[in-house]
N, C-alpha and C positions, 0 to 999 in steps of 0.2 A: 447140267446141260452139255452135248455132246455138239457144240458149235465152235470152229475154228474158223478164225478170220487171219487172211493174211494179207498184210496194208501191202506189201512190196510186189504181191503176183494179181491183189485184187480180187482172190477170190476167197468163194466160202464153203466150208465144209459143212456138214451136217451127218453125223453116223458114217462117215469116210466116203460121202457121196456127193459130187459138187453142186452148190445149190446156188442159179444163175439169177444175181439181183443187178438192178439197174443199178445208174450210177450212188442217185439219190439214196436209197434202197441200202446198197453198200455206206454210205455217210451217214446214215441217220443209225443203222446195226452199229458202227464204227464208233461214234459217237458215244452210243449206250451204253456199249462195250468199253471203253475206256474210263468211262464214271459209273463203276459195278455199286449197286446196293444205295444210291444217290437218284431221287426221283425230280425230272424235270417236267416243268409246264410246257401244251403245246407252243406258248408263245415263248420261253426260254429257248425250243429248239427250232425254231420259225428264224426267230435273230442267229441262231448258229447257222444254220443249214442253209439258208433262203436271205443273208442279209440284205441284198440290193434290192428286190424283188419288192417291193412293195403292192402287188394285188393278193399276194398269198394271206389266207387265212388260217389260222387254227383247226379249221376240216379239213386241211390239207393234210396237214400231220396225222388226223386219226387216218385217212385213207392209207399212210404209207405205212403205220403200225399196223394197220387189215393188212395190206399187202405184206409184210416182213412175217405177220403171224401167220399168216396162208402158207409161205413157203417154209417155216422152220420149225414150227410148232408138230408133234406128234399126236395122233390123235389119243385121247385118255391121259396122256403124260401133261406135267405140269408145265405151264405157258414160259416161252423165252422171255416176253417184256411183259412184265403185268402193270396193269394200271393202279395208280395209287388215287383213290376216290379224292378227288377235291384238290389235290397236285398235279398228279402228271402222271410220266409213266417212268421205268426202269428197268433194267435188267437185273436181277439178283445173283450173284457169284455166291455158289456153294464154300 
């Protein structure tokens, strides 16, 4: 995967091109990215990302992996976060 995250400028690269995520967007990439190859449930990252928050749902989180996949994924190339059927989702490090 040709994704670069940098926590200190906030922002994200994709193929040396900057790819403009919301706050959330950036934390929940952030997140992933820091636990490579380790798959979480949406309610694992509901309590990381969203702890106070008590209306959020588990469709919350698929929405923001739509969204994270809409902007970083190439098309025909293999997915940035895939889903692991019956867990959750993760990012896999080559």
């Amino acid at each position: 995967q040709d994704v670069e995250l940098d926590t200190a400028s906030h922002m994200v690269r994709k193929a040396d091109k900057q790819v403009h995520l919301m706050p959330k967007e950036f934390a929940l990439l952030e997140f992933l990215m820091r636990h490579p190859n380790q798959p979480f449930s949406a309610d694992a990252i509901l309590n990381r990302l969203w702890p106070s928050e008590s209306e959020v749902s588990p469709e919350l989180v698929k929405v923001y992996i739509a969204k994270l996949r809409k902007k970083l994924d190439t098309e025909g190339g293999a997915p940035l976060i895939t889903t692991v059927h019956g867990v959750g989702y993760k990012i896999t490090s080559d």
